[in-house]
C-alpha positions in Angstrom: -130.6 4.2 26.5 -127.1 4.9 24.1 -128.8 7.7 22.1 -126.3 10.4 22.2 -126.7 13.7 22.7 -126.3 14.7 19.0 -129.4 12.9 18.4 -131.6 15.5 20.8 -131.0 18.5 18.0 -131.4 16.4 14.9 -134.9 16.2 13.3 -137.0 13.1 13.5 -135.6 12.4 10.4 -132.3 13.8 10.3 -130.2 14.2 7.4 -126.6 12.2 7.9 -123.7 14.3 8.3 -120.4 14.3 6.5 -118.3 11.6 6.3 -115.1 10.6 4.8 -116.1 8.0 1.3 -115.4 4.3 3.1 -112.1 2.0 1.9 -113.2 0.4 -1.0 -112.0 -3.6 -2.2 -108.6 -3.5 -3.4 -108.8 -7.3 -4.2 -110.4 -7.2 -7.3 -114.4 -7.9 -6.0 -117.3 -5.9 -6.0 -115.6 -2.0 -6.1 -118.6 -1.2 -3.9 -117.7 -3.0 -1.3 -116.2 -2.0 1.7 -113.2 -3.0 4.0 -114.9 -4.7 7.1 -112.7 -2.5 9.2 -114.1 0.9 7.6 -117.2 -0.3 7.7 -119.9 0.4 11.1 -122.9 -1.9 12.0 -125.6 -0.5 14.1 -129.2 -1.4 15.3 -131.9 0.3 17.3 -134.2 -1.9 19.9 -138.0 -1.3 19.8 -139.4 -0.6 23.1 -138.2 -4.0 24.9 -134.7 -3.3 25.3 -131.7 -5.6 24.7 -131.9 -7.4 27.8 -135.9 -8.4 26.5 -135.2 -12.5 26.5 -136.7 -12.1 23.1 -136.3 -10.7 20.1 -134.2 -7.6 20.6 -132.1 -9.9 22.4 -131.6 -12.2 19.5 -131.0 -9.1 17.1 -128.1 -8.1 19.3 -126.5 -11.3 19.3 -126.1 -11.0 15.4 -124.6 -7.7 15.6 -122.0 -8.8 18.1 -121.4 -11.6 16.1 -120.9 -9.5 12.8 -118.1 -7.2 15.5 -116.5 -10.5 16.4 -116.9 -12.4 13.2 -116.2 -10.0 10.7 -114.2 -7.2 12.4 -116.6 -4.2 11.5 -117.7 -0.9 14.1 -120.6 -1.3 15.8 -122.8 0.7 17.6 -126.5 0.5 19.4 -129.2 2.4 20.9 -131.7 0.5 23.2 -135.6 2.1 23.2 -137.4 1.8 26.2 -140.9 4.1 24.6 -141.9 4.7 21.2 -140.9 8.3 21.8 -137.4 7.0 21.6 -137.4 5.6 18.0 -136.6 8.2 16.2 -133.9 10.3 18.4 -132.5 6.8 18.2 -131.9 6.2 14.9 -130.8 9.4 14.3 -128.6 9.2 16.9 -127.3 6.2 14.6 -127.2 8.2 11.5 -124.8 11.0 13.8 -122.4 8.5 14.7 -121.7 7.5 11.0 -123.3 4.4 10.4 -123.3 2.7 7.1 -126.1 0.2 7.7 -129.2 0.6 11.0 -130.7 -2.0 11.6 -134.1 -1.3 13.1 -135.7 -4.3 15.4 -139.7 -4.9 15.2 -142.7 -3.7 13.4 -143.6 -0.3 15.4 -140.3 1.3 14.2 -141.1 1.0 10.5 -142.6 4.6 10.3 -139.3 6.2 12.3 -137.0 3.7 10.3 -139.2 4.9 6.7 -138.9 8.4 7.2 -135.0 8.5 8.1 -134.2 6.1 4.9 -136.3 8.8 2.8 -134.0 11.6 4.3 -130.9 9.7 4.3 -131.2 7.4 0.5 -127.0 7.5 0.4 -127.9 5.0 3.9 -128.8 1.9 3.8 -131.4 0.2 6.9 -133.0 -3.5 7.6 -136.1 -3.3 9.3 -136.8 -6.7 11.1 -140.6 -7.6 11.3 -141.5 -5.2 9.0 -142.3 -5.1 5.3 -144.1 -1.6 4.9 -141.2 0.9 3.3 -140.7 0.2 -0.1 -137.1 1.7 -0.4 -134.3 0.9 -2.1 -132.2 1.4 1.0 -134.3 -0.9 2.8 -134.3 -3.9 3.1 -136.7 -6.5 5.0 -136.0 -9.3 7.2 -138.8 -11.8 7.3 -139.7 -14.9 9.2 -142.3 -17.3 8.3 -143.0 -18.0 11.6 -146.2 -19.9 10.7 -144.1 -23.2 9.6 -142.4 -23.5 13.1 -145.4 -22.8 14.6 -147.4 -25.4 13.2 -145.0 -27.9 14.2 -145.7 -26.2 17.9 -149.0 -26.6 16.9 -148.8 -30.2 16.5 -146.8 -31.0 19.4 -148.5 -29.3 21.5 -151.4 -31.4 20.7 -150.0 -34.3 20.9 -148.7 -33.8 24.4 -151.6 -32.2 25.9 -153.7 -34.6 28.5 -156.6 -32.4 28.9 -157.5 -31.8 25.2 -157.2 -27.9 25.6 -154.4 -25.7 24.4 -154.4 -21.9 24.8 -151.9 -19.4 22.7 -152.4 -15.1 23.2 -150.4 -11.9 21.5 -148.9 -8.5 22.9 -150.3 -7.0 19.8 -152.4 -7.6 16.7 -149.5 -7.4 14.2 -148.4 -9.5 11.6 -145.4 -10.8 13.5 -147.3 -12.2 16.3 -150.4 -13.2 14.7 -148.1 -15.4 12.4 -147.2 -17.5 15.2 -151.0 -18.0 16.3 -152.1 -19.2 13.1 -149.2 -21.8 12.7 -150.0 -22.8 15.5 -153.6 -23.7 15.5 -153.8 -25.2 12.2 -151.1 -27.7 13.9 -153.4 -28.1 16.4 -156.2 -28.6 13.7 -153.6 -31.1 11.6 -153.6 -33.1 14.8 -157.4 -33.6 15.5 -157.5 -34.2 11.2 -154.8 -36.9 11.3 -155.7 -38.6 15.0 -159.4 -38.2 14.9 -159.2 -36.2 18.0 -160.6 -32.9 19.0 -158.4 -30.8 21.4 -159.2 -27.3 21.1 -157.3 -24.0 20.9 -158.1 -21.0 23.5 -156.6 -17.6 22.5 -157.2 -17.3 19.0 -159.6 -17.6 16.0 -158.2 -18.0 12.7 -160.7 -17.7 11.1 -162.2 -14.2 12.2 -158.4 -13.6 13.2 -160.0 -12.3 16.9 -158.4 -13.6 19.9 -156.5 -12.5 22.9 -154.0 -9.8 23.3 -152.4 -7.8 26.9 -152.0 -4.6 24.5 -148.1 -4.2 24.7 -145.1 -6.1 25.4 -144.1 -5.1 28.6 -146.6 -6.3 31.0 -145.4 -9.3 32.1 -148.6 -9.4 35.0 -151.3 -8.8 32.5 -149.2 -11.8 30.7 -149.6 -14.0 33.8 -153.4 -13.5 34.7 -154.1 -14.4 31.2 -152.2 -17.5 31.3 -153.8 -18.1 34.6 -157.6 -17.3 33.4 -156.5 -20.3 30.2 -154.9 -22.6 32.5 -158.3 -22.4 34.7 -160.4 -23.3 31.5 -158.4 -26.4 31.2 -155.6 -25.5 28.8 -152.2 -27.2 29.7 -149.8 -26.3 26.9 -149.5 -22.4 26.3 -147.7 -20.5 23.9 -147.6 -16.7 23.9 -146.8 -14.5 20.7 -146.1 -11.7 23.1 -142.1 -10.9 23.6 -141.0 -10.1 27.2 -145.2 -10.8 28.6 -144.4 -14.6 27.8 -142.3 -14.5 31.3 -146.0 -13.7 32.5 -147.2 -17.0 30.9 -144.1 -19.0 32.0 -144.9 -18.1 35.5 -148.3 -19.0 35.1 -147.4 -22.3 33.7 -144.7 -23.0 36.4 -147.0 -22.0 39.3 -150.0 -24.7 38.3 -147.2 -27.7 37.8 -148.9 -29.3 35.9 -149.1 -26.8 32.6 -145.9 -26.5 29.6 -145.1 -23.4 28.1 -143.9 -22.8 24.6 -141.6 -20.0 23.9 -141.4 -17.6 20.8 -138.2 -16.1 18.7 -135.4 -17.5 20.7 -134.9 -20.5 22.7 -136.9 -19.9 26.0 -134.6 -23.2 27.7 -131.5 -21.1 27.2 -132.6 -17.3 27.4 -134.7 -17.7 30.4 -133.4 -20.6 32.3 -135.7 -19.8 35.2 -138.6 -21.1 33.3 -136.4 -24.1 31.7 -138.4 -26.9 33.9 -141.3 -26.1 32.3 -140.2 -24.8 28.8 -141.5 -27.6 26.1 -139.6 -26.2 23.0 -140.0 -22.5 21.3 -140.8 -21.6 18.2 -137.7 -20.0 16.9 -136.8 -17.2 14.9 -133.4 -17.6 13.5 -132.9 -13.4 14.0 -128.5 -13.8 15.0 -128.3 -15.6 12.1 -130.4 -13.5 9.7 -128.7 -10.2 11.4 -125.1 -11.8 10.6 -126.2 -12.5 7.1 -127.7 -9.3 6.3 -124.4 -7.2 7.3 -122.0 -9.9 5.7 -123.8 -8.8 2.5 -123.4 -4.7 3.2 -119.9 -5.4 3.7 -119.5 -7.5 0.5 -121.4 -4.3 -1.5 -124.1 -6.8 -2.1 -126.6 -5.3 -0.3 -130.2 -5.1 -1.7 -134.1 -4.4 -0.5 -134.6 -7.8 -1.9 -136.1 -9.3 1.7 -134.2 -11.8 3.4 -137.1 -14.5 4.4 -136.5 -17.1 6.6 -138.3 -20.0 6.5 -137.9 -24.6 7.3 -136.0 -25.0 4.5 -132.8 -22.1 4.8 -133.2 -22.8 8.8 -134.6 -19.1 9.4 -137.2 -20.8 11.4 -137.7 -24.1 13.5 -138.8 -25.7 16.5 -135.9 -25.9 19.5 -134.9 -28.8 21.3 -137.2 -29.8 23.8 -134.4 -30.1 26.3 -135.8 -31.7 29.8 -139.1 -32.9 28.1 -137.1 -35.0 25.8 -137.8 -38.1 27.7 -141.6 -37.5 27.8 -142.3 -36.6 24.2 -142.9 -40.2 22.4 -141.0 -41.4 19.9 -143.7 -41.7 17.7 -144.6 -38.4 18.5 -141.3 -37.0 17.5 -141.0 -39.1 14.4 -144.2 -37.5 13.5 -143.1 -33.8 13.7 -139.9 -34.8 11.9 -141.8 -36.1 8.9 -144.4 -32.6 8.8 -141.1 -30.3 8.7 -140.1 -32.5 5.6 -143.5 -32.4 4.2 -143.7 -28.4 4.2 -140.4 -28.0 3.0 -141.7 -30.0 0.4 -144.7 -28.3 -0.5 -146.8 -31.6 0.8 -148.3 -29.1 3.2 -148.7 -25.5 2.7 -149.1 -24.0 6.0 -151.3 -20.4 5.4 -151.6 -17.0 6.9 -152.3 -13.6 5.7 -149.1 -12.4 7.6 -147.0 -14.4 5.9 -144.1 -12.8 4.1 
């Protein structure tokens, strides 16, 4: 864990110290913009860590890029408890950062109460849409979109009839995904006649199946286990780092796919490639990249940044070795429903949607 030792005498909310004003634009552009070189980057990591194949993961990629890209200072602090969110970010606000980026939903109180102590700061809170701030602004995904394509797919490649998807937590940012995804289940049975059916998760009553955090992976695996024994041979888990859990599961009956969540499951976990069908992905690098470009342009606002089909925010990944066993037909299909809800042809719903 990076967080310094300043951080250890600050307050939860520490104010941020002194700090020379930053360069300004001498090119004629926005005066409140600042030189990239004056200018620091920096994010906190929930509880999963950086190395979490997942989300925090993703995050970090975008602020490397923005080092690389863009030529700014950067700095990070990786949480491994929830005890650590707030000596963290403070830790950021010590070392002079001009925008802290905070990574998933259970740091929005830490992340709310340093932006009220620091408002001459500005923060992103990712997964979170909670602190209405004008230093603060939210980065969205409507995950729900990609997932229903997941949805679909995985319908349309299941031989037994019986899908199964779980959560790490009940928050909006996973149940997002399980929603998307079973009404693309339900899209399928409407449009083929058929009936395959979705363990995990009731939309409806929004009840379902959760571990409880995101860190245990074995929890992760006995319920993928206790779904594949029902019958279910496509699984997707909302559920970070437990997904490994599910992966394992999946790879261990050989006969069962697994569908990853917010990054590309093929690539970030290549163990689990062979048996990786596609992931839902959400587009965080990107988002991250974007969000900084505009604090260094001085364009920075709490308007949220939502990603969705249409700006590429979201989608559905390659499905990389199952290429070849996915139909044609099948694909054509799922290429027609992303242009039909970027249309507005089908509105895919969820009360977590941004």
């Amino acid at each position: 864990m990076l967080a310094s030792a300043t951080a250890l005498v600050l307050a939860a909310c520490g104010t941020a110290p002194d700090k020379e004003p930053a360069a300004t634009a001498t090119d004629g552009g926005d005066p409140t913009a600042v030189t990239a070189a004056a200018f620091k980057g920096c994010m906190v990591s929930d509880a999963g860590g950086f190395d979490d194949e997942s989300f925090n993961q993703a995050g970090l990629e975008g602020l490397m890029r923005a080092q690389d890209e863009l030529g700014i200072e950067t700095a990070s602090a990786e949480s491994t408890e929830e005890t650590d969110f707030a000596p963290n970010i403070d830790s950021m606000v010590a070392q002079n950062c001009d925008l802290i980026i905070t990574v998933g939903f259970p740091m929005a109180d830490a992340t709310g109460a340093t932006a009220a102590a620091n408002p001459d700061l500005t923060f992103a809170t990712i997964d979170d849409q909670t602190i209405d701030a004008d230093n603060v602004k939210p980065i969205l995904f409507n995950s729900a979109e990609a997932a229903f394509l997941a949805g679909y797919l995985a319908a349309g490649y299941s031989t037994t009839g019986t899908v199964a998807t779980f959560g790490g937590v009940p928050i909006p940012s996973m149940t997002i995904y399980m929603d998307g995804f079973v009404d693309g289940v339900a899209h399928y049975n409407e449009v083929k006649g058929t009936d395959v059916q979705v363990l995990g998760w009731d939309k409806a009553s929004q009840q379902g199946e959760f571990v409880g955090d995101f860190d245990n992976i074995v929890a992760g695996q006995d319920l993928a286990r206790s779904f594949i024994d029902a019958g279910a041979d496509v699984i997707m888990p909302a559920a970070g780092p437990v997904g490994s859990g599910a992966a394992a599961a999946a790879r261990e009956a050989g006969n069962v796919a697994f569908i990853g969540v917010d990054q590309d499951w093929y690539l970030a976990a290549p163990e689990y490639a062979d048996v990786t069908l596609t992931s839902i992905l959400k587009q965080m690098a990107p988002a991250v990249f974007d969000v900084l470009s505009q604090a260094v342009d001085g364009t920075f606002s709490k308007d949220p940044y939502v990603g969705t089909l249409e700006n590429g925010g979201v989608a559905l990944a390659p499905f990389h070795d199952f290429d070849g066993v996915i139909s044609d037909g099948l694909k054509r299909e799922i290429d027609q429903l992303k242009i039909d809800i970027i249309a507005g042809d089908i509105v895919v719903e969820s009360a977590a949607i941004p």
